[in-house]
N, C-alpha and C positions, 0 to 999 in steps of 0.2 A: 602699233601692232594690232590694234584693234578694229581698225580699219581693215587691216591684212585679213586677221581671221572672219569677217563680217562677209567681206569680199567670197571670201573659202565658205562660208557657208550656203550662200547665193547663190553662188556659183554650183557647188553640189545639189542645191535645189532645183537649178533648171535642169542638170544633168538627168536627174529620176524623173523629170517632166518629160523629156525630149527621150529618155528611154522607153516610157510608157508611151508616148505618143508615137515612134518608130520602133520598138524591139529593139535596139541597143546603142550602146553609149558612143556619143558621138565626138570625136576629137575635138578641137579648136578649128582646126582646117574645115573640119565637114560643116561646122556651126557657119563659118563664113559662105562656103559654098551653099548651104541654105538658102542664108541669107540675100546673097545674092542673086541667087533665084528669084526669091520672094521679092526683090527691089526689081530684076531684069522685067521679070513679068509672063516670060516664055518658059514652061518647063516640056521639055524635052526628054526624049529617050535614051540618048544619048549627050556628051555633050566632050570635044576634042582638049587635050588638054590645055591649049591657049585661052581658049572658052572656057576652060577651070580656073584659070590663073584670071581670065577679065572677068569671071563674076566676083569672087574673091577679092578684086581690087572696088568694085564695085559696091560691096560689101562695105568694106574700111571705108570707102569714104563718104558711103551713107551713114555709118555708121558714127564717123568723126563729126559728118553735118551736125549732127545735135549737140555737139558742145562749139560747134561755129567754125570749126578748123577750114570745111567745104560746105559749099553750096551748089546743087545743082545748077547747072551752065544751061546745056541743053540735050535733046535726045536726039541720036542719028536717024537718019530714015531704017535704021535695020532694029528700028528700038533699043538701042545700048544708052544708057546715062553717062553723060560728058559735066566729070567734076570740076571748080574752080577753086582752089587752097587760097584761103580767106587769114591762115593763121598761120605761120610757123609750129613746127614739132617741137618743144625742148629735146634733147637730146637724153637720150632713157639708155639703161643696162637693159638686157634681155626678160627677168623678170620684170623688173618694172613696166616694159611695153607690153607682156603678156598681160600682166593685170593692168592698166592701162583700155590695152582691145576686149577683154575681158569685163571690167566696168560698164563700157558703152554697147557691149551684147548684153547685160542685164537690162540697161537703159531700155534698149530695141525692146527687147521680151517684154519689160512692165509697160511703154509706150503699148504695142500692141497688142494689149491683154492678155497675152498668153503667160502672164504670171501673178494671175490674179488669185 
């Protein structure tokens, strides 16, 4: 359980980070689309919601790269990253995969300083 609440504490830390840094609190969903931005590399003024769902995926599996699940493959001519799944998932309940993706967005945040 200690793990859990550590996780909840962390977790509520970047929330007041990323509130102060955009004026309000951002889902898990929005964290990923971030994220994915921040890996695609193109931010845009719009973006259709196939292109929400491919940064998103983009996300996760930058995301999973750091504990070795993917590795980037290669990038298309339209700048998209094209992942390779290096690792099997064990098979998780719903919270468990939330804090799971949850974990490796703290990861992301302390890798790139922004939870210093």
């Amino acid at each position: 359980m200690q793990t859990s609440d550590d996780l909840f504490v962390r977790w509520i830390n970047l929330e007041a980070k990323l509130v102060e840094r955009f004026g309000k609190k951002p889902d898990l969903e929005s964290i990923l689309f971030l994220i994915g931005v921040q890996e695609f590399g193109e931010i845009k003024e719009n973006y259709n919601k196939e292109q929400k769902q491919d940064l998103m995926h983009v996300a996760v599996c930058s995301l999973l790269s750091q504990s070795g699940y993917y590795e980037l493959e290669s990038v298309d001519e339209d700048g998209w990253p094209h992942f390779k799944q290096l690792k099997h998932i064990a098979p998780m309940g719903l919270a468990e995969q939330e804090n799971f993706i949850k974990d490796h967005v703290l990861l992301y945040f302390e890798n790139n300083g922004f939870l210093d």
